[in-house]
Backbone as CSV, one residue per row, in Angstrom:
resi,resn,N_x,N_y,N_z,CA_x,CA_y,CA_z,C_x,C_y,C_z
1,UNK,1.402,-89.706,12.993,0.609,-89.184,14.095,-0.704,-89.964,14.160
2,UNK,-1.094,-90.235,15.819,-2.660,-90.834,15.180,-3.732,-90.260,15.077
3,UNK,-4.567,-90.397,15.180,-5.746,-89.625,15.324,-6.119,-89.502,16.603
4,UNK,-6.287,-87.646,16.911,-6.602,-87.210,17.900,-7.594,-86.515,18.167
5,UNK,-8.195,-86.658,19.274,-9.892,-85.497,19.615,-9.310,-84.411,19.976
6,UNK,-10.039,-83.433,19.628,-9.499,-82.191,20.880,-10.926,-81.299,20.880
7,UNK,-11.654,-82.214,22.200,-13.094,-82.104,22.642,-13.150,-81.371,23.630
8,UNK,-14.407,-80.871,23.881,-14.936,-80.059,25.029,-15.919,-79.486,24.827
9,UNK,-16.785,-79.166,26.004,-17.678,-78.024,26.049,-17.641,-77.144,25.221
10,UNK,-18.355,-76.511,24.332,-18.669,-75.242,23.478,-17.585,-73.872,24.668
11,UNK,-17.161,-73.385,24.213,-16.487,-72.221,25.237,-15.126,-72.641,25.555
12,UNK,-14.562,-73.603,25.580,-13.533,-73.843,26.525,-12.363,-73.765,25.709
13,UNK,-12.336,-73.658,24.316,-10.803,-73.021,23.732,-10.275,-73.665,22.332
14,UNK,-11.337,-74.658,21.971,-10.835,-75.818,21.458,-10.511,-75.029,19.858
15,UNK,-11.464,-74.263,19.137,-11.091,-73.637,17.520,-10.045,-72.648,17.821
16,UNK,-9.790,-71.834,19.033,-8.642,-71.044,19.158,-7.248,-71.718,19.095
17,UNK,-7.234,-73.014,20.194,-6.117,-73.608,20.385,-5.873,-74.309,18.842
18,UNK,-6.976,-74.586,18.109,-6.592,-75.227,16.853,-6.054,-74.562,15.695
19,UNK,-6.410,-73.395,16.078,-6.138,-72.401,14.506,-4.824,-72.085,15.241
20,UNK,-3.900,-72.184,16.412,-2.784,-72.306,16.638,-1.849,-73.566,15.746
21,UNK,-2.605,-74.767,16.432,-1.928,-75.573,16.063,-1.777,-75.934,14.439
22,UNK,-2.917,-75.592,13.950,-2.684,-75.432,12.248,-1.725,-74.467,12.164
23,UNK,-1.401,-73.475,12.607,-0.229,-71.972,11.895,0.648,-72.856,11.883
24,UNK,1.207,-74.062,13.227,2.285,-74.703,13.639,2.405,-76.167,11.986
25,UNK,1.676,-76.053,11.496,1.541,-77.360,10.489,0.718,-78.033,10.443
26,UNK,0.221,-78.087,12.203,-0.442,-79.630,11.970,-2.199,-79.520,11.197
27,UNK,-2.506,-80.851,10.579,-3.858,-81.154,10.113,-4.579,-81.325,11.178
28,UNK,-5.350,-79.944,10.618,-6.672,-80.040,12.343,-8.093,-80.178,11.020
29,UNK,-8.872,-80.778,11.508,-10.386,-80.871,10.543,-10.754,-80.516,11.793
30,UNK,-11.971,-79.612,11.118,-13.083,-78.872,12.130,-14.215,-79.901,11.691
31,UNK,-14.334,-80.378,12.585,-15.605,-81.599,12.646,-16.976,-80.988,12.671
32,UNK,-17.412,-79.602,12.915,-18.332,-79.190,12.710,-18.942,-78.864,11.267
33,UNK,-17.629,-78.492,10.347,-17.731,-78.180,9.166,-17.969,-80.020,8.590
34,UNK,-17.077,-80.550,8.572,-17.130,-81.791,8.199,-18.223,-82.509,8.351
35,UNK,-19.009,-82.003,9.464,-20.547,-82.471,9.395,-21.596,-81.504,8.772
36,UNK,-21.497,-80.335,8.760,-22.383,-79.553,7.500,-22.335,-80.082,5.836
37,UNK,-20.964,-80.101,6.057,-20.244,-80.551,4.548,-21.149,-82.252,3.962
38,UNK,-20.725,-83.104,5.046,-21.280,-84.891,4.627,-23.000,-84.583,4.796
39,UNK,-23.889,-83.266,5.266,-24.977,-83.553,5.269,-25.656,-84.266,6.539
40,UNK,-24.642,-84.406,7.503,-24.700,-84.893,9.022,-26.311,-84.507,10.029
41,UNK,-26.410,-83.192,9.982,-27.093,-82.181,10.556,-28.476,-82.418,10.492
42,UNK,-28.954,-82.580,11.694,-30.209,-83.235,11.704,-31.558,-82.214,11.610
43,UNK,-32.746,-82.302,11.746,-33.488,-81.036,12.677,-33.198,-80.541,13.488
44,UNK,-33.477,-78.910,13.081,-32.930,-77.850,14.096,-34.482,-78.131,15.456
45,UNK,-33.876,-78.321,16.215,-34.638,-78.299,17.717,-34.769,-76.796,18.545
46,UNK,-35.692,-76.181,18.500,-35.851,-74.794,18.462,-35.713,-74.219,19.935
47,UNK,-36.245,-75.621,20.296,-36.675,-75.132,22.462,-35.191,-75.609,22.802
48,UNK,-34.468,-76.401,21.948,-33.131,-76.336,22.916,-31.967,-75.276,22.210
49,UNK,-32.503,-74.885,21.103,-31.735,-74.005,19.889,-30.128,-74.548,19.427
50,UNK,-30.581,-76.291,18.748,-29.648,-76.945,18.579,-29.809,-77.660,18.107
51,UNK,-29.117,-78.287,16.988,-29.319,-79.096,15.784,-29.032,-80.990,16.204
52,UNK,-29.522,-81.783,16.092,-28.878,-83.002,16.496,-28.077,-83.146,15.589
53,UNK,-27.587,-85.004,16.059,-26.349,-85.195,14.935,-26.268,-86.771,15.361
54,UNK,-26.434,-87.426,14.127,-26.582,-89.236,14.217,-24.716,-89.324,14.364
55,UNK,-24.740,-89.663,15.399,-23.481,-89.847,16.161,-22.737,-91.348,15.334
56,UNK,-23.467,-92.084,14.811,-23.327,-93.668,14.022,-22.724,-93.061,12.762
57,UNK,-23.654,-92.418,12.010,-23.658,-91.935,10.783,-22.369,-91.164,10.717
58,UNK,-22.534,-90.564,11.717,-20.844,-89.297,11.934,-19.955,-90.441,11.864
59,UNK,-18.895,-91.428,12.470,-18.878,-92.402,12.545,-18.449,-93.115,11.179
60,UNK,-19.153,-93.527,10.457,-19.161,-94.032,9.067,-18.827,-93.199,8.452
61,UNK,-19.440,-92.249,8.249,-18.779,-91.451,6.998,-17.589,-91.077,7.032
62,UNK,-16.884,-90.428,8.860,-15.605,-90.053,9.078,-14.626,-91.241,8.575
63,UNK,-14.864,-92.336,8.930,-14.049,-93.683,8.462,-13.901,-93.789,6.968
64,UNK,-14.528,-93.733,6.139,-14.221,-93.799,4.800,-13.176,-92.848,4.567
65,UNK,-13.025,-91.692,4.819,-11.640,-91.140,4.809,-10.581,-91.220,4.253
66,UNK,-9.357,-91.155,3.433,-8.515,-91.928,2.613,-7.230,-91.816,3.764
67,UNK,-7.203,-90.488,4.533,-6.134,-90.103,5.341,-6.916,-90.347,7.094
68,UNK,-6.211,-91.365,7.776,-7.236,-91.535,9.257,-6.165,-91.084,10.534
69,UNK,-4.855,-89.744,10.154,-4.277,-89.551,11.322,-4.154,-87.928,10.891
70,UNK,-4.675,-87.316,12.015,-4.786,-85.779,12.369,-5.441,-85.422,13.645
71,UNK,-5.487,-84.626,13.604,-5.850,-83.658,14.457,-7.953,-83.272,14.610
72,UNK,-8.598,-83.883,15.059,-10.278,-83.994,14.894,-10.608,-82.832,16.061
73,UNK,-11.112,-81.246,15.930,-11.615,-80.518,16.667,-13.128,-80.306,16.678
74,UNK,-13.592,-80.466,17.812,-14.986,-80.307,17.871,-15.559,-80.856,19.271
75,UNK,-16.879,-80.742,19.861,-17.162,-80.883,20.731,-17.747,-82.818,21.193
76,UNK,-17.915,-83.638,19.247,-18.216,-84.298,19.066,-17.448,-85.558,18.366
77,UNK,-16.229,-84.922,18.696,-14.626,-85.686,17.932,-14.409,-86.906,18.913
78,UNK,-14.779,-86.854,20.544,-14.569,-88.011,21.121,-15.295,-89.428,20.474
79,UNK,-16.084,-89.446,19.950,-17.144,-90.014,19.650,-16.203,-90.904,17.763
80,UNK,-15.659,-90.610,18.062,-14.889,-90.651,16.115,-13.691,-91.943,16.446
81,UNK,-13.897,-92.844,17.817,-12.791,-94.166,17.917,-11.389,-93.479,18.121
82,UNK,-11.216,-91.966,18.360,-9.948,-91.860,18.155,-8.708,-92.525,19.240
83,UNK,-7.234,-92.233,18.490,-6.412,-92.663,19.793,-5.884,-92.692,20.800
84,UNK,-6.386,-91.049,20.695,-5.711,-89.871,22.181,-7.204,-89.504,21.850
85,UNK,-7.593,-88.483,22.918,-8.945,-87.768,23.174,-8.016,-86.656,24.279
86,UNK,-8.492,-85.303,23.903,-7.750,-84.199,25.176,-9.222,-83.820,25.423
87,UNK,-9.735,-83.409,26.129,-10.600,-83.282,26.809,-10.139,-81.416,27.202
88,UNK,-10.746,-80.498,26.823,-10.650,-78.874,26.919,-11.762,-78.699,28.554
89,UNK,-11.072,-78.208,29.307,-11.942,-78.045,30.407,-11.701,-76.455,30.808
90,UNK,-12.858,-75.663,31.120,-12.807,-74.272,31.809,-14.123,-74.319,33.029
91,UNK,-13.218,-73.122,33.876,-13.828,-73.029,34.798,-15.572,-72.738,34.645
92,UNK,-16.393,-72.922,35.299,-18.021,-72.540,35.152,-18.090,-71.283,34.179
93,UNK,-17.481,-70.140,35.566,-17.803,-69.288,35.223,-17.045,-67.937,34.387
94,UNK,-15.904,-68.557,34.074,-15.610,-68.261,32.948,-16.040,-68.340,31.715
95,UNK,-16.552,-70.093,31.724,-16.976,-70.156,30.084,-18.484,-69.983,30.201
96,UNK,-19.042,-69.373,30.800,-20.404,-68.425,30.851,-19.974,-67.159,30.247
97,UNK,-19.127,-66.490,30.836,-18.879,-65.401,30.336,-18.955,-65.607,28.661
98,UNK,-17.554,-66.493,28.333,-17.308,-66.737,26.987,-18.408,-67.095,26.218
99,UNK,-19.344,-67.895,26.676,-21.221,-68.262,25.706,-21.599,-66.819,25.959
100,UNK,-21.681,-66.348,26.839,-22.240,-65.146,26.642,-21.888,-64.327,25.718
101,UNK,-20.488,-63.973,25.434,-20.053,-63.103,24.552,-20.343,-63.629,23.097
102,UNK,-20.405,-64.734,23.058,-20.769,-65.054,22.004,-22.067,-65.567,21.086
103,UNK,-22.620,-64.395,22.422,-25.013,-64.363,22.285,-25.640,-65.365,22.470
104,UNK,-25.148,-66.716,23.468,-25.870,-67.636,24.021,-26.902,-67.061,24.570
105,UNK,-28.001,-67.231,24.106,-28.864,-67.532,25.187,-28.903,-67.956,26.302
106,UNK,-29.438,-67.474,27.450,-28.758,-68.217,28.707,-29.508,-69.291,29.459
107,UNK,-30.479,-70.069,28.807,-30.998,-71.346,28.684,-29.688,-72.086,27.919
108,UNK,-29.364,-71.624,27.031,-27.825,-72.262,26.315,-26.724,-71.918,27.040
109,UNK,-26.563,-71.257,27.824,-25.178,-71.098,28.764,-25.950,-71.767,30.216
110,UNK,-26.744,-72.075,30.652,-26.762,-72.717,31.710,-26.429,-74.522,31.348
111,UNK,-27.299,-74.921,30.023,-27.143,-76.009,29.738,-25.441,-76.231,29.724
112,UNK,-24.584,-75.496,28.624,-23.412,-75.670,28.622,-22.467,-75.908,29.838
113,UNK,-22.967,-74.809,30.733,-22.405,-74.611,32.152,-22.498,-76.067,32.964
114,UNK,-23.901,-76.466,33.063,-24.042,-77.865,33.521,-23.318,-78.724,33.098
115,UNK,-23.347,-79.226,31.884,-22.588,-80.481,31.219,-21.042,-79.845,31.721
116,UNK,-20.564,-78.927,31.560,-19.306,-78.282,32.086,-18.994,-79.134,33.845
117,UNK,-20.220,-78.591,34.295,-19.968,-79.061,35.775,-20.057,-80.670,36.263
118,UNK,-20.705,-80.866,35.309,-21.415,-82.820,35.556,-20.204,-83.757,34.501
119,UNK,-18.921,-83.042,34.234,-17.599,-83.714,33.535,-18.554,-84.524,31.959
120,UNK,-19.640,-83.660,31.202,-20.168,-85.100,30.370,-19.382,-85.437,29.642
121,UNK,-18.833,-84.432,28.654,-17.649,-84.971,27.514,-16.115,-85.659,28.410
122,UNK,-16.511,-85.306,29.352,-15.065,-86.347,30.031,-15.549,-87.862,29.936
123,UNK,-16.693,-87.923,30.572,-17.528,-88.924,31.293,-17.292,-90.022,29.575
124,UNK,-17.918,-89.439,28.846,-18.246,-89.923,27.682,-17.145,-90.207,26.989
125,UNK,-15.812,-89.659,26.738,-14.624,-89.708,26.477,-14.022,-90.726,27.759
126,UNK,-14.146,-90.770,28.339,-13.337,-91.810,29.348,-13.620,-93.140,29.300
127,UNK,-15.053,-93.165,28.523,-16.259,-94.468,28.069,-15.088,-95.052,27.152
128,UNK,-14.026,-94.543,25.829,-13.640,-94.828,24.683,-12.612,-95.313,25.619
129,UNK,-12.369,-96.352,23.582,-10.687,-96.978,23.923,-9.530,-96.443,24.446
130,UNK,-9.520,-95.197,23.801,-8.140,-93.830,23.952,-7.872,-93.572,25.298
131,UNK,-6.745,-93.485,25.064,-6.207,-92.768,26.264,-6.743,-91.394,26.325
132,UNK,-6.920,-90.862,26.977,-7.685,-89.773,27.998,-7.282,-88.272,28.750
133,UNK,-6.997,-87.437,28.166,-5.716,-86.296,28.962,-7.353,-84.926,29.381
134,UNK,-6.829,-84.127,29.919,-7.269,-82.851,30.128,-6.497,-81.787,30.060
135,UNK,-7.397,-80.582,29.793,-6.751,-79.364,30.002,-7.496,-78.136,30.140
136,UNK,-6.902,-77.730,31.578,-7.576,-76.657,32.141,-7.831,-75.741,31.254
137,UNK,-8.126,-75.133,30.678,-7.687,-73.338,29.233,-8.280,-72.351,30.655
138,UNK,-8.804,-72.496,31.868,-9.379,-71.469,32.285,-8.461,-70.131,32.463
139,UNK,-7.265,-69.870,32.813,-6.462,-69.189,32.813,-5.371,-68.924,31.580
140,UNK,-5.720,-69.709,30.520,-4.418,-70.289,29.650,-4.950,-69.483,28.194
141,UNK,-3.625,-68.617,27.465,-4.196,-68.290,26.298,-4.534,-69.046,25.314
142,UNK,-4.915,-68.761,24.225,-5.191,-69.613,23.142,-3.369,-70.250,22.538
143,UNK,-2.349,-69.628,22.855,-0.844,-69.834,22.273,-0.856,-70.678,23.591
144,UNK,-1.212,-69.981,24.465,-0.659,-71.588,25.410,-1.572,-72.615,25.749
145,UNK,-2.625,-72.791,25.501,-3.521,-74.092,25.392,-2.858,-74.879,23.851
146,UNK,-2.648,-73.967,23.092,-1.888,-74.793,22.102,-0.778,-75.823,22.473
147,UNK,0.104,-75.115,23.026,1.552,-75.161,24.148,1.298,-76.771,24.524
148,UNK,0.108,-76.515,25.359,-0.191,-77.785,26.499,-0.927,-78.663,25.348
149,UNK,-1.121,-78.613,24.224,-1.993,-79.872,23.176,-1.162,-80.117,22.833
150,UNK,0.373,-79.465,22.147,1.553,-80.176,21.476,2.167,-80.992,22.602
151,UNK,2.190,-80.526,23.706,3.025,-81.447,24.676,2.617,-82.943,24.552
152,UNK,0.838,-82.837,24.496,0.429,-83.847,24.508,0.559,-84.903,23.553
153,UNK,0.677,-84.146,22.404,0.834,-84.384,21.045,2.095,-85.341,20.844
154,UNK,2.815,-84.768,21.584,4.473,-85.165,21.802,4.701,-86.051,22.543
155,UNK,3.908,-86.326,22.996,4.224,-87.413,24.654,4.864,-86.533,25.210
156,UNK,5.115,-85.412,25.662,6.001,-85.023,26.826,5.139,-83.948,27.520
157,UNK,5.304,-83.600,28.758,5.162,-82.886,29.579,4.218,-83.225,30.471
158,UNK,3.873,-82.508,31.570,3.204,-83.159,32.703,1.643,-82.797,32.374
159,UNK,1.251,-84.004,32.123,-0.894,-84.128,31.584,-1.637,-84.127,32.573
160,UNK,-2.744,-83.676,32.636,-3.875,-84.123,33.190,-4.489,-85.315,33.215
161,UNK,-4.944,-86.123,33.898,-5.291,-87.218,33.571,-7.206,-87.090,33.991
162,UNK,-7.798,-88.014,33.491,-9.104,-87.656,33.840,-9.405,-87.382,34.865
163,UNK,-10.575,-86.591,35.541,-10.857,-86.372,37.184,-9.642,-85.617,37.703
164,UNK,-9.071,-84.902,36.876,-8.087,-83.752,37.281,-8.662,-82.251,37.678
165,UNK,-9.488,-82.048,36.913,-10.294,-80.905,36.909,-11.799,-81.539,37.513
166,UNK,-12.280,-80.578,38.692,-13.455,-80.919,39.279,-14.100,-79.190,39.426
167,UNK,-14.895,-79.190,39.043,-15.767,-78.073,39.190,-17.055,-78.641,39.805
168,UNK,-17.061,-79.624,40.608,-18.530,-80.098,41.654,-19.245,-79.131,42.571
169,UNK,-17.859,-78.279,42.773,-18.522,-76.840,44.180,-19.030,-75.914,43.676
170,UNK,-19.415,-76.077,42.279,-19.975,-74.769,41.231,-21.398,-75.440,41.068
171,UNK,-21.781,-76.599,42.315,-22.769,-77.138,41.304,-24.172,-76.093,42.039
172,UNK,-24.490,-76.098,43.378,-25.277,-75.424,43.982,-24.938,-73.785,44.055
173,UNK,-24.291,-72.967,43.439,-24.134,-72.008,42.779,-24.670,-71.765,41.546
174,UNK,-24.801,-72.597,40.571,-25.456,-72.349,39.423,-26.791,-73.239,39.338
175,UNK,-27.357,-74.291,40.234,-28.585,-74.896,39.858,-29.006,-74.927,41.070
């Protein structure tokens, strides 16, 4: 298997669909842990209530690695050279709801919401070598966003390709 992203916006499904795909076998690393763990974690930034992260450094250390094909979940896995990148996309205002429930601040759910609406982790993922997929989760459970990552996983079934999902008409609604 090679190494795969399975990126997105904070909210959009990506540790649910993964703790699926681990029950199923596969090696998923939570890249968030993996950067607490190597010492990654930069100053906490208080006015944006969010930690940076030397994106280079992430990078190097992930490469030393002894094993370089699995499954990479996190919002910051595009960024890791991988060979596939899935790209997790939800609607605005759904994954408002979802930051919300999960005590965003809503200076932190508008930010999220934006980058949501302005495609960044697509934008930025579409920048890399990898091939490039999407997936809606806005309607989709966590068993079936799994569903639609093995397909991908598999080469089979019908993908998203970038600029599949547009949430642009959400933009003068929320800013």
């Amino acid at each position: 298997m090679p190494l795969i992203a399975m990126t997105g916006t904070p909210g959009t499904g990506k540790t649910s669909a993964a703790e699926r795909l681990r029950q199923r076998g596969y090696e998923i690393i939570d890249l968030n842990a993996f950067i607490a763990e190597n010492g990654l974690l930069g100053e906490e930034d208080t006015e944006r209530d969010t930690r940076e992260v030397d994106i280079d450094s992430m990078r190097t250390v992930f490469s030393r690695r002894d094993k370089l094909s699995a499954i990479v979940e996190g919002h910051l896995s595009h960024f890791l050279g991988c060979d596939i990148v899935v790209v997790f996309r939800c609607h605005p205002d759904v994954l408002a709801g979802r930051l919300r429930a999960r005590g965003y601040s809503e200076s932190k759910v508008r930010e999220n919401v934006q980058a949501e609406i302005l495609d960044v982790i697509l934008c930025e993922a579409d920048g890399s070598k990898a091939r490039v997929f999407e997936i809606d989760t806005t309607d989709l459970t966590p068993e079936e966003t799994a569903d639609k990552m093995e397909d991908v996983i598999k080469g089979k079934g019908d993908h998203q390709v970038p600029g599949s999902t547009d949430w642009s008409e959400e933009n003068e609604k929320w800013f």
